[in-house]
C-alpha positions in Angstrom: 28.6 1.2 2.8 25.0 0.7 2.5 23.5 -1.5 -0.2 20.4 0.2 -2.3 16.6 -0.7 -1.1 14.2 -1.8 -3.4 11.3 -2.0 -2.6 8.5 -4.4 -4.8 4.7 -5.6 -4.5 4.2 -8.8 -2.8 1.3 -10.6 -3.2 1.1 -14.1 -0.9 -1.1 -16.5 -1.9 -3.8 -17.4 -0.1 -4.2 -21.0 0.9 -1.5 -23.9 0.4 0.4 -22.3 3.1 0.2 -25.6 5.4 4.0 -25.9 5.5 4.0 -22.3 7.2 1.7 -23.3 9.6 -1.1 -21.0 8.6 -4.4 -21.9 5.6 -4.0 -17.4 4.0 -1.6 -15.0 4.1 -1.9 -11.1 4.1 -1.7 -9.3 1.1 1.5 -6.8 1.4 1.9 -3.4 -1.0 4.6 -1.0 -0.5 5.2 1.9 -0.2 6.9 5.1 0.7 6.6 7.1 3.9 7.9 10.7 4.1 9.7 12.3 7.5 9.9 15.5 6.0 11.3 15.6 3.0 13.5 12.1 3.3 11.6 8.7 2.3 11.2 5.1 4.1 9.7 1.8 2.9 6.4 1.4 4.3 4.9 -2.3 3.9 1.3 -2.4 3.9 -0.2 -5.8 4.6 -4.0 -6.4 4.2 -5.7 -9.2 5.5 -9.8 -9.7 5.0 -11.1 -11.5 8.3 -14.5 -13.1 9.5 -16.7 -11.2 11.3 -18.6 -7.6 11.8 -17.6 -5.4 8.3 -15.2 -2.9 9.7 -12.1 -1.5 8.6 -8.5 -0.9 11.5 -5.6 0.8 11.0 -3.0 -0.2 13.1 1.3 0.3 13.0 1.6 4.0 14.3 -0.8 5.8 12.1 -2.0 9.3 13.0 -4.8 10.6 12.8 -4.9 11.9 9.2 -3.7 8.1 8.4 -7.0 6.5 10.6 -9.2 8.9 8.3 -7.6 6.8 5.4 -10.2 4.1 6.3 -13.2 6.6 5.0 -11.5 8.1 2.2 -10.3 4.2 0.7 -13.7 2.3 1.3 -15.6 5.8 0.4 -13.6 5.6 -3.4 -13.9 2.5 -3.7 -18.0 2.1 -3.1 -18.7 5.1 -5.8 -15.9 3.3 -8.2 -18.2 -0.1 -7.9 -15.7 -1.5 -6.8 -16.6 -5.0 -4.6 -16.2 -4.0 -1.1 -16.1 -7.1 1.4 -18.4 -7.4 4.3 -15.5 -8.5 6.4 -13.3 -7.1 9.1 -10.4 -5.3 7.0 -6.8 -5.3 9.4 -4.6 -2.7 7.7 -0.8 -2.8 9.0 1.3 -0.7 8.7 5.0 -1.4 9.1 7.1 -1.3 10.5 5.5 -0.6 13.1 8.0 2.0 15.0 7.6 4.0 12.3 4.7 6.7 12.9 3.2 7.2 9.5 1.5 10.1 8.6 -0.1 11.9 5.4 -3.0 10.2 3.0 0.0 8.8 1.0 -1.0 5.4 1.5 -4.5 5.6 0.3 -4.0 4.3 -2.8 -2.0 1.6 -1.5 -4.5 0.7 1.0 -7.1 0.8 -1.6 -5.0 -2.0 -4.0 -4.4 -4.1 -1.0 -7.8 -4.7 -0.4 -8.8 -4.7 -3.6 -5.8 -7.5 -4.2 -6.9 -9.1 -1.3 -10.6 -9.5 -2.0 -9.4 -11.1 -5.4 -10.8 -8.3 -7.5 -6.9 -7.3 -9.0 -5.5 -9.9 -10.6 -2.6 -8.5 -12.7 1.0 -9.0 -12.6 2.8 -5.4 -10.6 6.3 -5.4 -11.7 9.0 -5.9 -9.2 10.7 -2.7 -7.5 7.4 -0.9 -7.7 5.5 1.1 -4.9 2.1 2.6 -5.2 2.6 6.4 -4.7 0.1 9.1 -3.9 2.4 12.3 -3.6 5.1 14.2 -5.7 7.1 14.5 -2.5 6.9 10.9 -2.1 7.5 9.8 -5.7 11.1 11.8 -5.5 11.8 10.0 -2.2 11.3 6.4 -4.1 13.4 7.3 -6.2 16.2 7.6 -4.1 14.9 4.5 -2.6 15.7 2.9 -5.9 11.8 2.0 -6.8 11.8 1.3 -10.8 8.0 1.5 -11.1 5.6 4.2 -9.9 1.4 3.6 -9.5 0.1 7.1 -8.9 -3.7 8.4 -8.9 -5.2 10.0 -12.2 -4.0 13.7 -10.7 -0.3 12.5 -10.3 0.0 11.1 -14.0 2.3 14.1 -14.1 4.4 13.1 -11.5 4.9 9.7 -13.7 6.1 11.8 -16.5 8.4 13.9 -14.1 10.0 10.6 -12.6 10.4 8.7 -15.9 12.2 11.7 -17.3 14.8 11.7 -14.0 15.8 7.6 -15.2 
């Protein structure tokens, strides 16, 4: 018998970590990977490093994933959003997991955002950011309590609340 994932937002803090051995953590969002039509936990851990602005992918991503990097920093110039001039590491994991899809845009997106210090408000526990119907009815047989989803899944919201 298998006990019931749930999966939450993380968000470390950065700095204070001296105990750790390390001065900043990564910021980590979850959230769900599809292989076909079943679901997996994907954690998605930002970190925001010194040096030449660029963005990397890395944790088995295809290609559709790699574009991700263009379609996250492309939303969030034309949403003003405060886009660091810093290299962005984007890891995926676990990393023998290939991912695949756009799902984790929007993920992605809150990660750096979180990261660059430009989200500060409280994401419940047990919740994932989502940017698919398929993947919203994976998390919930994942267990997830709490759904983010893009203005064009608001539906999907609606469809999952109603399955509680």
């Amino acid at each position: 018998m298998t006990s019931p994932t749930v999966s939450l937002i993380l968000y470390l803090p950065k700095g204070g970590n001296e105990n750790i051995g390390c001065d900043w953590m990564a910021t980590i969002v979850t959230s769900i990977g599809l292989k076909g039509i079943e679901g997996y936990i994907v954690q998605i851990e930002v970190q925001l490093l010194p040096g030449v602005e660029s963005v990397s992918i890395v944790g088995l991503p295809d290609a559709s994933v790699k574009e991700s990097k263009d379609r996250v920093m492309a939303a969030l110039y034309a949403n003003n959003c405060e886009v660091p001039d810093k290299k962005i590491v984007i890891n995926l994991s676990l990393a023998e997991q290939k991912k695949n899809s756009p799902i984790f845009d929007l993920a992605m997106a809150n990660g750096i955002m979180k990261e660059n210090g430009d989200i500060k408000e409280f994401v419940p526990e047990g919740a994932a950011f989502l940017g698919m119907l398929p993947a919203i009815i994976a998390a919930k047989k994942e267990k997830t309590r709490h759904f983010f989803v893009g203005l064009t899944m608001l539906y999907a919201n609606i469809v999952a609340e109603g399955e509680r």
